[in-house]
C-alpha positions as CSV (number, residue, x, y, z in Angstrom):
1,X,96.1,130.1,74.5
2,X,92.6,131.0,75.3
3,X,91.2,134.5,74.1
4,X,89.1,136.1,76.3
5,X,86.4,138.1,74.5
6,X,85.0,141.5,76.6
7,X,82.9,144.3,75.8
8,X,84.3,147.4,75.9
9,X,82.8,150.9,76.1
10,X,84.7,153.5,74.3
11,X,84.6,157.2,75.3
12,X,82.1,158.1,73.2
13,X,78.3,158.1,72.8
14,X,77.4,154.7,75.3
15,X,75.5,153.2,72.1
16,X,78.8,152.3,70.6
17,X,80.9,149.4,71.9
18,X,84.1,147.8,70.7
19,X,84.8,144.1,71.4
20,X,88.3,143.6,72.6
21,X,89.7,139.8,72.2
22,X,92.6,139.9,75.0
23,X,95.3,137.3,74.5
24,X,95.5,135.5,77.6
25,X,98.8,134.6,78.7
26,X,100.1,132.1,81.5
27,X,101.7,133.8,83.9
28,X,105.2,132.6,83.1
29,X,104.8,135.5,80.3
30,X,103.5,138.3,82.4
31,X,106.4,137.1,85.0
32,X,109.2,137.5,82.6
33,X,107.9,140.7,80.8
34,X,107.0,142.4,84.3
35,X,110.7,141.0,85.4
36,X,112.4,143.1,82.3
37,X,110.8,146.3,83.3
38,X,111.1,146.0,87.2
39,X,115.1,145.1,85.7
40,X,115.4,148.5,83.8
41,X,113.5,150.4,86.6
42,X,116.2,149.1,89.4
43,X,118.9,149.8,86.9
44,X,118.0,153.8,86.8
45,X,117.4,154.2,90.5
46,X,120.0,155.5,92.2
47,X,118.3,156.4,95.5
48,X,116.1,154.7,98.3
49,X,113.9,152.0,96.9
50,X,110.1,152.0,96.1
51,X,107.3,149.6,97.1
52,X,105.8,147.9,94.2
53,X,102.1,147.7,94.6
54,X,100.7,144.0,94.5
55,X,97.5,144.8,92.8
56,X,97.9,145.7,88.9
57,X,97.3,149.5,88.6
58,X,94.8,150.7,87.1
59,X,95.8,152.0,83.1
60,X,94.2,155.4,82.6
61,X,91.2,155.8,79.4
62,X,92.4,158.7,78.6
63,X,95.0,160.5,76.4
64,X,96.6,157.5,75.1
65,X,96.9,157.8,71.6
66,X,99.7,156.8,69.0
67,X,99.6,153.3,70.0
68,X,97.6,150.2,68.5
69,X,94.0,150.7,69.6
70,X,93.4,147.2,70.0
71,X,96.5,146.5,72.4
72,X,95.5,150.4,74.5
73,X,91.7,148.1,74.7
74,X,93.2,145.5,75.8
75,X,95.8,146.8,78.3
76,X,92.7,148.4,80.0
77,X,90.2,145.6,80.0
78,X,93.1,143.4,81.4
79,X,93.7,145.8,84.6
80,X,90.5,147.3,85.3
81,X,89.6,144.5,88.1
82,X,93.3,145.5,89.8
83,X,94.0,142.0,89.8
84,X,97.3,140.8,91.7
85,X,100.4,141.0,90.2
86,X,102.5,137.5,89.6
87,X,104.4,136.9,93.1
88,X,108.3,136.8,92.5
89,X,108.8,140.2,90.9
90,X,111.2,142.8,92.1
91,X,114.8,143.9,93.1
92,X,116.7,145.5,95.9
93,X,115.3,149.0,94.7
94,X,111.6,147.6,94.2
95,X,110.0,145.7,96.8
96,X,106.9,143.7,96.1
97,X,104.3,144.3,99.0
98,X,100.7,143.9,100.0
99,X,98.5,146.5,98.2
100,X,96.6,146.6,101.3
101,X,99.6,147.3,103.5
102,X,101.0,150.4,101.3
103,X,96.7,151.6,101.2
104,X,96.7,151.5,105.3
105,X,100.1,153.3,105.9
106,X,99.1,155.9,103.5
107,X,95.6,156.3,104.9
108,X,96.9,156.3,108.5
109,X,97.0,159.2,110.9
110,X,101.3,159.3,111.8
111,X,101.4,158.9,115.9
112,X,104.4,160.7,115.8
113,X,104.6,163.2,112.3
114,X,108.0,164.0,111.6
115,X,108.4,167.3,110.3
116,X,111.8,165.6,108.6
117,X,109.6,163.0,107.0
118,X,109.8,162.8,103.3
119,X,106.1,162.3,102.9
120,X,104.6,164.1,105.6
121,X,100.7,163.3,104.2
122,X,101.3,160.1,103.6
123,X,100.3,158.7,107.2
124,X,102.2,155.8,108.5
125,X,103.9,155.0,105.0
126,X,107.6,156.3,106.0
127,X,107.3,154.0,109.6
128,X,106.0,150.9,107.5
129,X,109.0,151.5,104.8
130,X,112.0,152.8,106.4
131,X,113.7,154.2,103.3
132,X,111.6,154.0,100.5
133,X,111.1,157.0,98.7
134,X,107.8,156.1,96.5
135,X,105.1,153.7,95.4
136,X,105.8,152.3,92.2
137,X,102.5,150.5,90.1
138,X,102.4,148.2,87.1
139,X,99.9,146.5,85.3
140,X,99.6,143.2,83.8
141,X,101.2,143.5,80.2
142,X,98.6,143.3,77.3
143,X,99.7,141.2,74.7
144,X,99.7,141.5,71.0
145,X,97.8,138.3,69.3
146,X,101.2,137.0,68.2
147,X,102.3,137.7,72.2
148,X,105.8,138.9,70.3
149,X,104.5,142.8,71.2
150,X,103.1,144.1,74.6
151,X,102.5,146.9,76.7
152,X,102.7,147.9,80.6
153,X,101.2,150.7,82.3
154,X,103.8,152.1,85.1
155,X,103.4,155.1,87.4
156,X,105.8,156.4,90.1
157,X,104.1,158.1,93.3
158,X,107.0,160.1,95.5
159,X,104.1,161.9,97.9
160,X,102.0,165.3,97.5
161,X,102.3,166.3,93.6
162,X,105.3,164.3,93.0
163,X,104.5,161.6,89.9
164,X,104.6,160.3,86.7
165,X,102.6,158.1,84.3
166,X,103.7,155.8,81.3
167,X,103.2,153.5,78.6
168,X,106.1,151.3,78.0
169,X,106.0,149.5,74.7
170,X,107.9,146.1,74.4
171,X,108.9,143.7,71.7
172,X,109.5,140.5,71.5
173,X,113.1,140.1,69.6
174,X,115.2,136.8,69.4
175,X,113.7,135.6,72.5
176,X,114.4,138.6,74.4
177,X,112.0,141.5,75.9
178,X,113.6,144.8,74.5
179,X,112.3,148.4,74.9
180,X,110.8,150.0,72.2
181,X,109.1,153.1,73.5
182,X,108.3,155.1,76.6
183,X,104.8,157.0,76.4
184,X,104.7,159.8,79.0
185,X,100.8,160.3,80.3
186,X,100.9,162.2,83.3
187,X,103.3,163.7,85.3
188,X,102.4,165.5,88.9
């Protein structure tokens, strides 16, 4: 696998820089490890569906701490050109869908606003998903050198201040993709 180096600028003073070397996957790997946690996602909803985003979302610099520097680097050099997602993702409670689709029918002025609708400032978005009751995003997974450790960035958009933010941490065991840890960033 080919290592990709970039050059990072860390919070502080601009003089200092940190040089991230970001495991570069094929994307059978981001597939399957995006596939595990779209899995566990559908398994916990029990209402309506989301649309998945099909641009990578964009991991937050901030307030991420108590997790490998080096992978948190990574995670956000990897995302920060929102690059597309691997197709052939999703379930029955998380739809895959043009980012530029979900972007327009949020941005759109309603022709008819319901006063019933479940995101009345969200445009167009409840006539161009009958049903769905948020906007889910995920980034591409950063890898651990070994690629037996990764994390994702996922956040959950339900309309006005309804949200939430996290780092899921996954490991590589016996061939399988299990959950190790769920790091809440933000929550609206």
């Amino acid at each position: 696998m080919l290592a990709l180096l970039v050059s990072l600028s860390l919070n502080a003073a601009p003089a200092l820089q940190a040089r991230a070397v970001i495991p570069t996957p094929d994307v059978s790997l981001d597939r399957a490890v995006l596939q595990f946690v779209v899995d566990r996602i559908c398994s916990n909803t029990k209402r309506g569906y989301h649309v998945l985003s099909s641009t990578a979302a964009a991991v937050p610099d901030d307030a991420i701490e108590g997790l490998d520097p080096n992978l948190v680097r990574n995670l956000i050099a990897r995302n920060s050109s929102r690059p597309a997602l691997p197709s052939g993702i999703g379930c029955k409670q998380l739809k895959l869908e043009d980012d530029a689709k979900i972007t327009r029918a949020v941005s759109a002025v309603a022709s008819h606003p319901s006063p019933k609708s479940a995101h009345p400032y969200w445009g167009t978005f409840d006539e161009t998903f009958p049903g769905a009751t948020g906007i889910t995003h995920l980034s591409l997974p950063a890898y651990s050198g070994s690629f037996n450790e990764a994390l994702v960035y996922v956040d959950g958009i339900c309309g006005g201040l309804c949200g939430s933010g996290f780092i899921w941490r996954l490991r590589l065991v016996n061939g399988q993709w299990t959950l190790l840890e769920v790091k809440d960033l933000w929550n609206a």
